[in-house]
TIVO-2410 file (N, C-alpha, C; in nm, 3 decimals):
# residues 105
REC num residu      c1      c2      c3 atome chaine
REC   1      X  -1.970   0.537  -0.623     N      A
REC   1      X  -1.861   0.589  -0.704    CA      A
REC   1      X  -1.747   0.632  -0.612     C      A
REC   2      X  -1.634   0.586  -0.678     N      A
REC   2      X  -1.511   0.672  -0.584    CA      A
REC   2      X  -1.413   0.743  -0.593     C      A
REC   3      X  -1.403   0.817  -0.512     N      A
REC   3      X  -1.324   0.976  -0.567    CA      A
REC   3      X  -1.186   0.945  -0.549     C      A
REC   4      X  -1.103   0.934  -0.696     N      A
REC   4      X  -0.962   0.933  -0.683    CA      A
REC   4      X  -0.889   1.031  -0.678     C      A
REC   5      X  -0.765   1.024  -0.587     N      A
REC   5      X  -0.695   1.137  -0.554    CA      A
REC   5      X  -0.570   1.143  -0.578     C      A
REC   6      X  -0.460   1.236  -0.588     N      A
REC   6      X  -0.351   1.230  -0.633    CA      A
REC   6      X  -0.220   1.174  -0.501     C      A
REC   7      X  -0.206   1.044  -0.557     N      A
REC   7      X  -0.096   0.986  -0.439    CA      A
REC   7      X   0.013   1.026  -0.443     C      A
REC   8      X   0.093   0.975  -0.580     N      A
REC   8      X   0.217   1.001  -0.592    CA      A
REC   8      X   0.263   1.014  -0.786     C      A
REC   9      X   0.356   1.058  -0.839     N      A
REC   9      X   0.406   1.025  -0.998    CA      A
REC   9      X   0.427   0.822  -0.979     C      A
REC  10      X   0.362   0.822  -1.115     N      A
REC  10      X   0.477   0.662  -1.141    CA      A
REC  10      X   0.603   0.668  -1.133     C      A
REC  11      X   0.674   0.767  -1.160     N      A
REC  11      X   0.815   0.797  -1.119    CA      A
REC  11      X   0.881   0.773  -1.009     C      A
REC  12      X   0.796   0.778  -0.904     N      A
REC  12      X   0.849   0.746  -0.747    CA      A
REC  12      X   0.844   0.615  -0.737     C      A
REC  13      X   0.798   0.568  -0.774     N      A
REC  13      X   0.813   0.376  -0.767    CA      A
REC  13      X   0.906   0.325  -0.839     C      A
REC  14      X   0.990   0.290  -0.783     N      A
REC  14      X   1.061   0.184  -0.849    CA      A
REC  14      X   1.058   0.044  -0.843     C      A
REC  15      X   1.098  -0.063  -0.911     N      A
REC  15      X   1.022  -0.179  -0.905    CA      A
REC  15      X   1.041  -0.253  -0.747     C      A
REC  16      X   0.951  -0.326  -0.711     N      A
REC  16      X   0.955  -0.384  -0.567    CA      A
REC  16      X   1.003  -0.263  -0.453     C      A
REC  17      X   0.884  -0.157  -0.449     N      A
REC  17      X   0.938  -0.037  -0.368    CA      A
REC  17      X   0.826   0.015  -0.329     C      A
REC  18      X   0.849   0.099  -0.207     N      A
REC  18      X   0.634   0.155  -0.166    CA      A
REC  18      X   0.704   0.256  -0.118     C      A
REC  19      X   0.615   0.380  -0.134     N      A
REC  19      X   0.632   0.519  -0.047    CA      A
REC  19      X   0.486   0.519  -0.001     C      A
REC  20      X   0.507   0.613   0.147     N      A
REC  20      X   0.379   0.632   0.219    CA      A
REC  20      X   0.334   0.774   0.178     C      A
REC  21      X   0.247   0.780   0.207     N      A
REC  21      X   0.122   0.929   0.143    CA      A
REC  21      X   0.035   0.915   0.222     C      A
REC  22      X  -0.003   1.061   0.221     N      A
REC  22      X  -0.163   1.056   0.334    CA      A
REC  22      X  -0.216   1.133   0.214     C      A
REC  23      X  -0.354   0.983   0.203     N      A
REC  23      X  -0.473   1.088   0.095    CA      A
REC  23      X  -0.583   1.110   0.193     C      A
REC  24      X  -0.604   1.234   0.164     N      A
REC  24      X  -0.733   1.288   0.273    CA      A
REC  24      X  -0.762   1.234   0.407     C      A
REC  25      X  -0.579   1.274   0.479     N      A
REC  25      X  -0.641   1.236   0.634    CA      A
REC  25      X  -0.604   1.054   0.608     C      A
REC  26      X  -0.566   0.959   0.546     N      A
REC  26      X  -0.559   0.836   0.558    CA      A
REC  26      X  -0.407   0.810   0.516     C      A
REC  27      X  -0.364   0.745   0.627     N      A
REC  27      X  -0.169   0.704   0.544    CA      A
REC  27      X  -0.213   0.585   0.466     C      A
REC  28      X  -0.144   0.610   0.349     N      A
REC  28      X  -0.174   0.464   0.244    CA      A
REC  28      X   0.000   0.436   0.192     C      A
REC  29      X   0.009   0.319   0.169     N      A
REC  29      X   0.128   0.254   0.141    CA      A
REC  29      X   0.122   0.213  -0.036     C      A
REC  30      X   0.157   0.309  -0.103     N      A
REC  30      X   0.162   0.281  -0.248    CA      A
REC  30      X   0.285   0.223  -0.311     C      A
REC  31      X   0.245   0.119  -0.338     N      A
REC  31      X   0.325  -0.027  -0.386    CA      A
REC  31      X   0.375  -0.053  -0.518     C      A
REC  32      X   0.513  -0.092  -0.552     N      A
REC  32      X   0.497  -0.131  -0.681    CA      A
REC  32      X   0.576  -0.256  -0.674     C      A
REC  33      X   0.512  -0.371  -0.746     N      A
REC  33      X   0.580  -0.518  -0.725    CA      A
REC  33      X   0.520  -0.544  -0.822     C      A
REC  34      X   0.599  -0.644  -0.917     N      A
REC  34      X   0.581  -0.774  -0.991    CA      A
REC  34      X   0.521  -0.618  -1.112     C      A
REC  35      X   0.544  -0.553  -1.153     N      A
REC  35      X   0.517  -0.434  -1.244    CA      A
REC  35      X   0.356  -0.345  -1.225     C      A
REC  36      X   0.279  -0.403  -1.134     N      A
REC  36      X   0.131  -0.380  -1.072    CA      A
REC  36      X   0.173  -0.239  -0.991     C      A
REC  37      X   0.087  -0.156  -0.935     N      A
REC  37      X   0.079  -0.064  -0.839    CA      A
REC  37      X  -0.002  -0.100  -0.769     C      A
REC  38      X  -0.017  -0.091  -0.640     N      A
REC  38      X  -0.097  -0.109  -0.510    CA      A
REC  38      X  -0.110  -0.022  -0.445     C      A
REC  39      X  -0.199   0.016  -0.344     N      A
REC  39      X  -0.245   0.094  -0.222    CA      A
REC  39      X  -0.341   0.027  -0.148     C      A
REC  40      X  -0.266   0.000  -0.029     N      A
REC  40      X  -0.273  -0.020   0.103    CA      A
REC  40      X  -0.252   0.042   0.216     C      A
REC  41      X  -0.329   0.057   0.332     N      A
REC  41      X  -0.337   0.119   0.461    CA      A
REC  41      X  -0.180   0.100   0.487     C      A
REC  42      X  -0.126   0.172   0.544     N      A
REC  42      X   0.009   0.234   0.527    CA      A
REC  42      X   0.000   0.162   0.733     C      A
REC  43      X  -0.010   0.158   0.806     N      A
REC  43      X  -0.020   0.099   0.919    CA      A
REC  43      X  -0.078  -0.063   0.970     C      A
REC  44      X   0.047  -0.105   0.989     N      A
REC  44      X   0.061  -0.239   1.016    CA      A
REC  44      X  -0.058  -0.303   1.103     C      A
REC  45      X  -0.091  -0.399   1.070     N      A
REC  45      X  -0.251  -0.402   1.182    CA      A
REC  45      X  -0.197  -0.473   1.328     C      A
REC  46      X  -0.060  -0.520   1.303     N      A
REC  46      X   0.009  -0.608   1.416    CA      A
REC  46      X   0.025  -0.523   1.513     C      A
REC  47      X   0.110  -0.416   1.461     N      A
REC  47      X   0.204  -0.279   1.548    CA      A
REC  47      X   0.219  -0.184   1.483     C      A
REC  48      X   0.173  -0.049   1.537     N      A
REC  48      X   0.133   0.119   1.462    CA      A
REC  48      X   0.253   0.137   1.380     C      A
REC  49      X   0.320   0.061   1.285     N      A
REC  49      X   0.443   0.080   1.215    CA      A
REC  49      X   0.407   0.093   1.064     C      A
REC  50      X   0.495   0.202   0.983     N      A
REC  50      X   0.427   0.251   0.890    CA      A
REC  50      X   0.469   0.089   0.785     C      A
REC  51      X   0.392   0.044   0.715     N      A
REC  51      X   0.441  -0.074   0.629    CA      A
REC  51      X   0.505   0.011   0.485     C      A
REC  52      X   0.534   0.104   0.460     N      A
REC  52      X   0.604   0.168   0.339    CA      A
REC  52      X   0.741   0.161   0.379     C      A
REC  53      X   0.785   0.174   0.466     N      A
REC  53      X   0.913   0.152   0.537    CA      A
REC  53      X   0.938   0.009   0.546     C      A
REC  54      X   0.872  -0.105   0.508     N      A
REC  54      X   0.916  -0.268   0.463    CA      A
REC  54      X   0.968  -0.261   0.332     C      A
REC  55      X   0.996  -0.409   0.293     N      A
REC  55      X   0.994  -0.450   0.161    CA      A
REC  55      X   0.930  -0.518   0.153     C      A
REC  56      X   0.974  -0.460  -0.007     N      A
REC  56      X   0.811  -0.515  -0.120    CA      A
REC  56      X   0.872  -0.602  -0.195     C      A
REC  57      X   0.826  -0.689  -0.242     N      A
REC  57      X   0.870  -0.826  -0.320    CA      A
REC  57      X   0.783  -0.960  -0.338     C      A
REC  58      X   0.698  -0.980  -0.471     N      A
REC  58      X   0.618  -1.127  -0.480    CA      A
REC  58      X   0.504  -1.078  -0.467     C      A
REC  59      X   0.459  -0.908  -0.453     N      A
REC  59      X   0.316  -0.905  -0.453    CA      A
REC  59      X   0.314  -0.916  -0.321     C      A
REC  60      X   0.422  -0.906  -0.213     N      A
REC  60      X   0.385  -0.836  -0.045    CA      A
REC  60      X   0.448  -0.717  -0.011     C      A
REC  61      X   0.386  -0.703   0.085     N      A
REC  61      X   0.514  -0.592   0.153    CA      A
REC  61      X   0.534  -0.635   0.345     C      A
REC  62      X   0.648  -0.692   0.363     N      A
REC  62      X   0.700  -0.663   0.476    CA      A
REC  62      X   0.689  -0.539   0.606     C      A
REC  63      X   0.638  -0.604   0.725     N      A
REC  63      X   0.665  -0.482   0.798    CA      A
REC  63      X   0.802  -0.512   0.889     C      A
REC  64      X   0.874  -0.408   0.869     N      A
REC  64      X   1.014  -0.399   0.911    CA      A
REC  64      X   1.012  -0.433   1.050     C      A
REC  65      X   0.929  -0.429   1.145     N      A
REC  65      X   0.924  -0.433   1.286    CA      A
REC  65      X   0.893  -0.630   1.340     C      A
REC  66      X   0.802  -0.665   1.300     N      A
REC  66      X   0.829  -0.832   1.323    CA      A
REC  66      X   0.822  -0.910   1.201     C      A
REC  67      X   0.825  -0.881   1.090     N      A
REC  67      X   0.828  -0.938   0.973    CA      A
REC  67      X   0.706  -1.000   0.940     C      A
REC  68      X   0.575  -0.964   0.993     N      A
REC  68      X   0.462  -0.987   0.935    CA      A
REC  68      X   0.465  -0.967   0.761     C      A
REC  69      X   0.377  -1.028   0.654     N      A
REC  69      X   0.404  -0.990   0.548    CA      A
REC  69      X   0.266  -0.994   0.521     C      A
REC  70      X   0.194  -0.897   0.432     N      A
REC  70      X   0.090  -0.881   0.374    CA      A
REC  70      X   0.052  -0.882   0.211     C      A
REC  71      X  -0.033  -0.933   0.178     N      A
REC  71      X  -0.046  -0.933   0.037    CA      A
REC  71      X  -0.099  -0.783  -0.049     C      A
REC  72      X  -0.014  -0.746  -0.151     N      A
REC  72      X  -0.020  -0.609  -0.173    CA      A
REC  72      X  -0.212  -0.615  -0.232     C      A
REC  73      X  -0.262  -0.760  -0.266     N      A
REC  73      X  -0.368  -0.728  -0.402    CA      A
REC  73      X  -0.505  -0.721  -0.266     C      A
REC  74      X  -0.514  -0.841  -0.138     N      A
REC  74      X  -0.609  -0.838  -0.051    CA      A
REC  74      X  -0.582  -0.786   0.054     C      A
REC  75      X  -0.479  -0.741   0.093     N      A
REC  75      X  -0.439  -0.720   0.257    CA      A
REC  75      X  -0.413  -0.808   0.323     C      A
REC  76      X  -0.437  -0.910   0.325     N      A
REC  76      X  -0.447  -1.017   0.405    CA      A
REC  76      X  -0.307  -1.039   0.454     C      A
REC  77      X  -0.267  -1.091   0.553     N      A
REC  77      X  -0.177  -1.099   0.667    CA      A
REC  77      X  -0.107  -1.270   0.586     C      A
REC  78      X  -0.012  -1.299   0.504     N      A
REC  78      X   0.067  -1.399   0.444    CA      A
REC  78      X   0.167  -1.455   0.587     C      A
REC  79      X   0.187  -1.428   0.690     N      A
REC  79      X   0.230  -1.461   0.799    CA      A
REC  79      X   0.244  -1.387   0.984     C      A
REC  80      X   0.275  -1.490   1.017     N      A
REC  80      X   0.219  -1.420   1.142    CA      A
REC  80      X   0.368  -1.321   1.221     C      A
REC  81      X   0.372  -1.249   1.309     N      A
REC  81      X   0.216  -1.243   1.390    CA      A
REC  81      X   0.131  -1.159   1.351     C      A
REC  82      X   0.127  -1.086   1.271     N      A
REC  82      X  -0.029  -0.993   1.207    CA      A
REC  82      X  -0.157  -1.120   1.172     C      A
REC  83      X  -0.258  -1.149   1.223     N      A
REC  83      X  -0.347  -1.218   1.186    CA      A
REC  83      X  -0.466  -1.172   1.117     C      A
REC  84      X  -0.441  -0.985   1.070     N      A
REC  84      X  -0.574  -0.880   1.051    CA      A
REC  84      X  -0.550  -0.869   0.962     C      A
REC  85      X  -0.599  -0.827   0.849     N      A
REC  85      X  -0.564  -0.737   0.734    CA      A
REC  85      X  -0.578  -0.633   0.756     C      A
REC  86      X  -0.520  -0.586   0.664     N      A
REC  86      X  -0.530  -0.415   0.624    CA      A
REC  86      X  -0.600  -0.370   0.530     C      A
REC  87      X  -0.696  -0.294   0.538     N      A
REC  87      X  -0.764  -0.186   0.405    CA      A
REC  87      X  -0.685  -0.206   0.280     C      A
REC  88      X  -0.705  -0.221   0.192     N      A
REC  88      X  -0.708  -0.241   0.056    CA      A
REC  88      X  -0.741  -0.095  -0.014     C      A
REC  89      X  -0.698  -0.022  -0.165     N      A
REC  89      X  -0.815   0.067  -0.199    CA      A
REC  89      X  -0.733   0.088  -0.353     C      A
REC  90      X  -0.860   0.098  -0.420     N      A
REC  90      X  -0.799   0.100  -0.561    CA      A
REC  90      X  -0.766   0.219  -0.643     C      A
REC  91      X  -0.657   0.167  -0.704     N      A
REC  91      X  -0.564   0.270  -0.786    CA      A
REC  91      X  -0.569   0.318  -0.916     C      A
REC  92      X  -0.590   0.377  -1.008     N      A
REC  92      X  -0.539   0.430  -1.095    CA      A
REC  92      X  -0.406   0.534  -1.154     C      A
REC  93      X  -0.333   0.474  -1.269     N      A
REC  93      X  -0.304   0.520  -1.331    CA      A
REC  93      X  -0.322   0.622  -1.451     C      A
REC  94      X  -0.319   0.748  -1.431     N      A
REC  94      X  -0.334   0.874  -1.508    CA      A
REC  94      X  -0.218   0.887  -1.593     C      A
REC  95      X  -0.177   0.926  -1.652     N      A
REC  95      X  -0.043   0.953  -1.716    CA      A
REC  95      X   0.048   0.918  -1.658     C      A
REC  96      X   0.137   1.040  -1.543     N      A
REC  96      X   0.225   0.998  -1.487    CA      A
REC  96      X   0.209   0.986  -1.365     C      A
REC  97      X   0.074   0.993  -1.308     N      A
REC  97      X   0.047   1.016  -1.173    CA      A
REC  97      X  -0.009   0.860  -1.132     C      A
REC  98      X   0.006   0.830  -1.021     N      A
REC  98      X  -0.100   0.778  -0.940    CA      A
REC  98      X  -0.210   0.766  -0.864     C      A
REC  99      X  -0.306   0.785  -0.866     N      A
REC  99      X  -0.472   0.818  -0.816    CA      A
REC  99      X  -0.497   0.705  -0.712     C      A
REC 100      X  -0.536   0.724  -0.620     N      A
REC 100      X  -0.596   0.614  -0.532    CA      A
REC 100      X  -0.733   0.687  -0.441     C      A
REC 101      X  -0.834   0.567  -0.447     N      A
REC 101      X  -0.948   0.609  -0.388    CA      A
REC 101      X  -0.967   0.571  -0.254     C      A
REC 102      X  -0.932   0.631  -0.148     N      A
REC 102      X  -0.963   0.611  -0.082    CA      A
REC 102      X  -1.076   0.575   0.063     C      A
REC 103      X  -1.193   0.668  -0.018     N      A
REC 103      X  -1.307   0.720   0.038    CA      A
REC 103      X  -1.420   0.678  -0.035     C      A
REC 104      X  -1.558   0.599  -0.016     N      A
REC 104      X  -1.686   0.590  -0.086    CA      A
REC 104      X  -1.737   0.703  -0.090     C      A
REC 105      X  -1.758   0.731  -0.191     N      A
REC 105      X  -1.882   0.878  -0.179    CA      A
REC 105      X  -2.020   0.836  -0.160     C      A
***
């Protein structure tokens, strides 16, 4: 089971836009593209650069530093030079909040 935690309001997203958050000790990159929400490891696996500070657009998010692009739904690295993914972790929507689990219990 996994314990969701409070990231951010749906309010802070605007469409094709990510703010970074640390849930419990972890920076996560909470995403909103194509009308979906995402959360992803907020650190680029290429170079220690926060990926909330890219753009988001098509269901990726850009890291501003070599233009690696990652897919918001697997992590997976959509071009190079990042060849790693990034942590993935799933989200809920509460009312107006955003929940993301970061942690297995």
């Amino acid at each position: 089971m996994s314990d969701y935690l409070f990231a951010c309001r749906v309010a802070d997203l605007a469409d094709e836009s990510a703010v970074g958050v640390e849930i419990d000790g972890v920076p996560v990159c909470v995403a909103k593209s194509e009308g979906e929400v995402f959360a992803i490891s907020d650190i680029c696996s290429h170079a220690d650069i926060p990926l909330s500070e890219g753009e988001v657009g098509e269901g990726t998010v850009e890291c501003w530093l070599h233009g690696s692009r990652f897919d918001l739904r697997s992590g997976r690295p959509t071009g190079l030079p990042a060849n790693q993914p990034v942590p993935t972790y799933p989200v809920k929507i509460d009312g107006d909040d955003v929940l993301v689990a970061v942690k297995e219990i």
